[in-house]
N, C-alpha and C positions, 0 to 999 in steps of 0.2 A: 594478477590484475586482469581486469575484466578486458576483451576484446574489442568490443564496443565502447570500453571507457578509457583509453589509450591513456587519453590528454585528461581525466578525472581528476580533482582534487578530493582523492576519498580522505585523507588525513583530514579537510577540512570541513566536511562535508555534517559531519555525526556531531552534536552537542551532546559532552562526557559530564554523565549523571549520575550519582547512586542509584534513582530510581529507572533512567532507562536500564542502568544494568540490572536491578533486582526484576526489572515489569518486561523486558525487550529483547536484551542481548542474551541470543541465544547462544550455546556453542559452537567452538568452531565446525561449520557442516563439511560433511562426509556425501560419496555417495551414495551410501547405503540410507544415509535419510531425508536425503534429495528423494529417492525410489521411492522410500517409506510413505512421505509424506503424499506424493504424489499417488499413491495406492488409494490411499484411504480418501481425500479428496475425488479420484477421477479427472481431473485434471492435473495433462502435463507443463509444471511451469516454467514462464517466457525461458531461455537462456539468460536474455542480459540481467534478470533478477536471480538467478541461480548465480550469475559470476560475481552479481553486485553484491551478493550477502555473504561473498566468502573472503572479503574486505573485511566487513563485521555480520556477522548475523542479527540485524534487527538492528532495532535502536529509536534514537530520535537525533532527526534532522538541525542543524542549522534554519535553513532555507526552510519554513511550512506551508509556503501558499504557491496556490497557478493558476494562472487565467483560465478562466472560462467564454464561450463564446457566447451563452445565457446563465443567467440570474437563477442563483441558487436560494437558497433560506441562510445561508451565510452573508452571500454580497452578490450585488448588482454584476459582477463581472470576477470575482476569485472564489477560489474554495481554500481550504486550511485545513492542514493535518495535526494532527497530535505526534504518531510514530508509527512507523512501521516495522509490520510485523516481522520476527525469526522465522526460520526454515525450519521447521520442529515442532516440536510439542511438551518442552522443559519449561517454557514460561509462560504466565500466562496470556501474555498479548504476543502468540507465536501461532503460527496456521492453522496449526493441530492443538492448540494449549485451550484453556479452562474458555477465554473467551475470545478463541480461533476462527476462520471461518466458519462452521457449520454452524455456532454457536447464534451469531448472527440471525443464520437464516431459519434457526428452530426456535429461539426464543424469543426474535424482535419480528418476526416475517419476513426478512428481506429478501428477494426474488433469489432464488437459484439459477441463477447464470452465473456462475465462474468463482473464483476463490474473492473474498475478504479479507484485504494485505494490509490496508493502513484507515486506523482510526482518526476521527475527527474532534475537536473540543468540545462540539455540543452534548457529550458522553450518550452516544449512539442513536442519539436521531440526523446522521448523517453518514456515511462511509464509504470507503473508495473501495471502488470491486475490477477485478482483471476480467473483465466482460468477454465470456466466449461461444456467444451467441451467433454470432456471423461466421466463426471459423472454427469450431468444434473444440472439442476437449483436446485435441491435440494441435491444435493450429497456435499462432499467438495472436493474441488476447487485445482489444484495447481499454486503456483506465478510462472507467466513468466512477462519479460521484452521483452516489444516491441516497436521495433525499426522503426519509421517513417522514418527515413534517406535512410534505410534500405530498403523499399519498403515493411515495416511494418509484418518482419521478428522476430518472435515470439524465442525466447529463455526460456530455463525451466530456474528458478531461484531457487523456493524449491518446494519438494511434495506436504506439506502443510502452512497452515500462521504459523503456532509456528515455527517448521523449519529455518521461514522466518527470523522471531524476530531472536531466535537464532543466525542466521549463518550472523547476521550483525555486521561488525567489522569496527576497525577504521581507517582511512584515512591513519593510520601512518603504517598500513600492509603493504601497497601496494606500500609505495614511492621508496625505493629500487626495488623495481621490474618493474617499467615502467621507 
């Protein structure tokens, strides 16, 4: 269990799919490809997303949305995930996999600041990025969402990834309010 997620309901956490397992869940990670990954990337990543994926590698969430403190091209005030990526590059919505971070930022433009971890529903005109612009390739990272539509307008999402986990809630916040 994660260090940081003592008190975690990870049993609770993942919605168990054929498709996240065929599209998401990666193997169980190693740290030979914790290394791996992080080689070929250039960024080293957070801890609490290294401890969080050896719960599950990847997947899809429960909980897919989080406030924001400005209006994205999703909503006035949240963003919304699809799934988050494996540590690898066995599937294809995996860091290193077919359409991994790099993938992103070679074939859609998205800014090269930091790794490409979790997709959004609007199928890639938005994406959540571990931004390491402020604190280098080795430092940790904060989640923002950015927006393609947008002229790939970057929004802070959380300081850090646990934060991130954390401050994801469910669909059913937000329907009253938009």
């Amino acid at each position: 269990m994660a260090k940081g997620f003592a008190d975690f309901d990870f049993a609770g956490f993942w919605e168990p799919s054929e498709y996240a397992f065929e599209q998401y869940v990666g193997a169980p990670l190693t740290d030979a490809v914790v290394a791996a990954v992080e080689r070929d990337l250039g960024y080293k990543l957070p801890r609490a997303y290294v401890e969080f994926m050896r719960f599950q590698n990847g997947g899809i969430p429960r909980r897919t949305n989080h406030r924001t403190k400005e209006q994205t091209s999703w909503s006035h005030d949240h963003i919304a995930i699809t799934g988050l990526y494996s540590i690898g590059s066995d599937k294809r919505y995996s860091l290193c996999g077919e359409i991994g971070s790099r993938f992103w930022v070679k074939q859609w433009g998205y800014p090269p600041i930091g790794v490409y971890f979790a997709d959004c529903p609007s199928a890639g005109h938005d994406m959540l990025c571990l931004d390491y612009r402020t604190c280098g390739p080795n430092g940790e990272p904060q989640v923002v969402h950015i927006d393609q539509e947008w002229d790939y307008k970057i929004v802070l999402v959380a300081e850090t990834f646990e934060a991130f986990i954390r401050g994801l809630e469910d669909g059913s916040a937000f329907e009253s309010e938009d």
